[in-house]
MARLO-674484 format. One record per residue (C-alpha): residue in one letter; x, y, z. Coordinates in steps of 0.1 Angstrom, whole numbers, padded with zeros to 4 digits, always signed. Layout:
N
AXYZ
...
***
This chain:
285
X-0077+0335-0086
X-0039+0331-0083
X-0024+0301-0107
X-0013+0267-0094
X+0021+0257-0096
X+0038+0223-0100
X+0070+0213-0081
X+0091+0189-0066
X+0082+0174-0031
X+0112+0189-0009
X+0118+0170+0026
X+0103+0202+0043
X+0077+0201+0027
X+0063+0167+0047
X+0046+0184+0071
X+0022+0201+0050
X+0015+0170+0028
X+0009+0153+0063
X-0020+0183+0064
X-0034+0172+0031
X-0039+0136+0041
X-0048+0140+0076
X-0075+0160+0061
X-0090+0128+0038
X-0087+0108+0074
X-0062+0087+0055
X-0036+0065+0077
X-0003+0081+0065
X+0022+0088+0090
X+0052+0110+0082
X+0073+0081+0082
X+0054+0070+0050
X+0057+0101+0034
X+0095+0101+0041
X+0098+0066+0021
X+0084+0082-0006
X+0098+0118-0010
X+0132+0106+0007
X+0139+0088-0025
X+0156+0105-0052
X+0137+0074-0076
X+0105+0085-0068
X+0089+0110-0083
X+0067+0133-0059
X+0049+0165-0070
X+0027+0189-0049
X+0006+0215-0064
X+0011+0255-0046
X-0012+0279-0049
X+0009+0309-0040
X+0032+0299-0009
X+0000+0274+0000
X+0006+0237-0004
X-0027+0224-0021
X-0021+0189-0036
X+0001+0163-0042
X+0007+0128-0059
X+0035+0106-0059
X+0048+0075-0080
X+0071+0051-0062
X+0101+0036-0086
X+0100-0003-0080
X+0135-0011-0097
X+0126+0007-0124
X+0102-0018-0137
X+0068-0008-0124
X+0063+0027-0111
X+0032+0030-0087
X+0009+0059-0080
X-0001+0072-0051
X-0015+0099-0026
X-0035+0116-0049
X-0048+0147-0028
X-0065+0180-0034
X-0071+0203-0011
X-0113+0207-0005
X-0112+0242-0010
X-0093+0237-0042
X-0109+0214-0055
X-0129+0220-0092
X-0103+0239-0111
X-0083+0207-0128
X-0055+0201-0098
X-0056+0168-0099
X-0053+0161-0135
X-0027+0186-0137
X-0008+0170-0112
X-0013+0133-0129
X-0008+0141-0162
X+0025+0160-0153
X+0033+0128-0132
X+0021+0107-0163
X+0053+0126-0183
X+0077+0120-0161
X+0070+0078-0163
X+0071+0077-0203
X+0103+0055-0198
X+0087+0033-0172
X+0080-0003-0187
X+0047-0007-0166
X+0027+0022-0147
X-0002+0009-0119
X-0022+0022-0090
X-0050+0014-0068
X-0079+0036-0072
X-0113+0047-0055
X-0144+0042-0069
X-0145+0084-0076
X-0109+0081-0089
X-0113+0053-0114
X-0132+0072-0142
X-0108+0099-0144
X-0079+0070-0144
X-0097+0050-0171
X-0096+0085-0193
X-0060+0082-0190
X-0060+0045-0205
X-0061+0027-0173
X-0074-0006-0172
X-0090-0027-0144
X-0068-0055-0130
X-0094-0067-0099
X-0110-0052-0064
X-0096-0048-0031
X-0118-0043-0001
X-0105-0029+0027
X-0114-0044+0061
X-0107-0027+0093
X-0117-0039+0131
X-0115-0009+0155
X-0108-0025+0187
X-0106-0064+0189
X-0115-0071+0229
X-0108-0105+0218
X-0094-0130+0190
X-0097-0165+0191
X-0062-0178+0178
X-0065-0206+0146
X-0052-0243+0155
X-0023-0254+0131
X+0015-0274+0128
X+0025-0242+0110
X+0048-0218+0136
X+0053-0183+0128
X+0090-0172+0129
X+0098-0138+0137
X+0118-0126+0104
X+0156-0124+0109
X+0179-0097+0094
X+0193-0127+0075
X+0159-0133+0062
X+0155-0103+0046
X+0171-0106+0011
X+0147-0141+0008
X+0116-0120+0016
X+0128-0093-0009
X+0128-0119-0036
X+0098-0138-0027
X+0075-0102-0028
X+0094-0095-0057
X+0080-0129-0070
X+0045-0123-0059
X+0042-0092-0065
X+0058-0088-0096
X+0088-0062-0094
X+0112-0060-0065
X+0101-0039-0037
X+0134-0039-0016
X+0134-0003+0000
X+0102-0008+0009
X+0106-0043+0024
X+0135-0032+0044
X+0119-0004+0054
X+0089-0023+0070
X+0110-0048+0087
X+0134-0022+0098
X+0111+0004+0118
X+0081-0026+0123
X+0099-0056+0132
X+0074-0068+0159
X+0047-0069+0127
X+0070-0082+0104
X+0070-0130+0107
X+0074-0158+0078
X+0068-0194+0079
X+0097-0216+0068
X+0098-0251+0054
X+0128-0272+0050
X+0145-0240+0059
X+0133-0216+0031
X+0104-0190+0038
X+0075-0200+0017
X+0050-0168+0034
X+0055-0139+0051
X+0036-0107+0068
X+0047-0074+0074
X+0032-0044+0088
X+0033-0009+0097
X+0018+0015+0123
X-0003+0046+0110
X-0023+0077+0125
X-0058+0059+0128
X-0048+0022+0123
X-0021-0002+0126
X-0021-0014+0091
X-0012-0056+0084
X-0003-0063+0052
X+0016-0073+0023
X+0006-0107+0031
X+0016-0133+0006
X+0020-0171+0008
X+0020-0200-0009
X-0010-0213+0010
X-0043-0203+0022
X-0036-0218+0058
X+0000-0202+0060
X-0016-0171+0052
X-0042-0175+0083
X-0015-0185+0108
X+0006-0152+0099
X-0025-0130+0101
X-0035-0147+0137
X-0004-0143+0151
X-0002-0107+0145
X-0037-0098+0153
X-0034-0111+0185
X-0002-0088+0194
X-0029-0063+0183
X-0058-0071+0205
X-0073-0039+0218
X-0059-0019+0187
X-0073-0005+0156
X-0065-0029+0125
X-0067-0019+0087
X-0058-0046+0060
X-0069-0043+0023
X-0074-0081+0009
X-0080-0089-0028
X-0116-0099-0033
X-0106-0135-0046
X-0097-0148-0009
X-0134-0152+0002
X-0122-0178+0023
X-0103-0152+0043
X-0128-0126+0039
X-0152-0143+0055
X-0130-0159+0082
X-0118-0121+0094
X-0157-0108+0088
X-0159-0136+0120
X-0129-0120+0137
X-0152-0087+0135
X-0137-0070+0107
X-0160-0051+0085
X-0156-0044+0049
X-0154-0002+0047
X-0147+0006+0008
X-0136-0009-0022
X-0102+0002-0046
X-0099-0008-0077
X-0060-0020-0085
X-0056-0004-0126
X-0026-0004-0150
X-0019+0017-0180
X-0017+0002-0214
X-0005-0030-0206
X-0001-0054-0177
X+0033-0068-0185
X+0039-0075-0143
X+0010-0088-0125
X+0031-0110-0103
X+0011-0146-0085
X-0023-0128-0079
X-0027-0165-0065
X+0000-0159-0039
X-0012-0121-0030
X-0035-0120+0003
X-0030-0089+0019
X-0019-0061+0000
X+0005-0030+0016
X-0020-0003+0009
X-0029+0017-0018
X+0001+0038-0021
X+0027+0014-0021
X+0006-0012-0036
***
């Protein structure tokens, strides 16, 4: 048995970390691995077992205030002999400066988290709708606004609200390369919600979706559902908005699986959980 290594994710190295999730049926596209390797911020590892790519797991850098861990993978075939914590803890070292340290974990993945001093923060269930023949749009005064390049810093600041750290490359990047998934709702001029979205290899994924209210946050969803009739949908919602749940489990979404959203130590940036519908998936957060 040869010994694992540990390095630095390279850009050429995408492809093969496309293998590794692909594997899992996870919704990664190599556009979202490129976000996260592509930026010298980040820290990405990959585990090799000889000139084979066997693992990975990455920690995006939001402004240096919240790092957030992601794409935990092991190969199947390598699985048992410790990759995974090898790979965290390693990742773990690198963070020791970072003021807060969070990720969104399976149900298999949160007892070997909480070993690491991980606490729970609350559940997210994720919903998905295969193929939606049909959706009846919502009645409301509230208009959906396509989000302008001039809206961009305002969205920026109001996810960095909500969320609690400022997500900007990650925000840009959505609206940039998804702009037809990507609409606010303004009043008196100022964007009070917002919905952004991305395409991925099984699923087109909705979501962050934050907003100041609960009708705001129905109008937004609507309006991009029904640009996605016909389409595979995937949105993780925090388990609070049973309101929402239930009015998407009448849209014909189905609850699949559960994560559990975790921080280390302390908590010092949980953001307006109030204000935080849809998250933007597990390995962004």
């Amino acid at each position: 048995m040869s010994e694992v290594a540990l390095r630095s994710i390279q850009s050429s190295d995408i492809e093969a970390c496309m293998l590794l999730s692909t594997a899992e049926g996870w919704n990664q596209t190599e556009d979202d691995w490129k976000l996260l390797v592509n930026n010298p911020q980040n820290t990405c590892l990959l585990a090799e077992d000889g000139n084979q790519i066997v693992g990975s797991a990455t920690a995006m850098n939001y402004s240096n205030v919240v790092a957030w861990i992601g794409m935990v993978l092991v190969n199947k075939s390598f699985r048992g002999r410790g990759i995974s914590k090898m790979l965290l803890s390693d990742l773990l070292n690198q963070l020791h400066s970072c003021r807060s340290v969070k990720l969104d974990a399976t149900p298999a993945g949160r007892p070997v988290y909480e070993k690491y001093g991980f606490r729970d923060e609350y559940v997210i269930h994720r919903m998905t709708n295969l193929s939606m023949d049909f959706f009846q749009p919502i009645k409301s005064e509230i208009i959906a606004e396509p989000i302008l390049s001039t809206d961009v810093p305002e969205v920026i600041a109001l996810d960095g609200l909500f969320f609690g750290a400022e997500r900007s490359l990650l925000v840009k990047s959505l609206i940039d390369e998804h702009p037809e998934k990507c609409w606010c709702v303004k009043k008196d001029g100022r964007i009070t919600a917002f919905a952004l979205g991305r395409r991925g290899t099984r699923y087109h994924h909705l979501g962050p979706v934050s907003a100041s209210t609960l009708e705001e946050t129905r109008v937004l969803i609507s309006h991009c559902l029904l640009l996605l009739v016909g389409r595979p949908v995937v949105l993780d919602i925090l388990s609070d908005k049973k309101e929402l749940f239930d009015w998407l489990e009448s849209a014909g979404f189905t609850s699949q699986r559960y994560f559990v959203r975790m921080y280390m130590g302390t908590n010092p940036f949980p953001g307006k959980i109030e204000n935080q519908y849809l998250i933007c998936g597990p390995e962004f957060g």
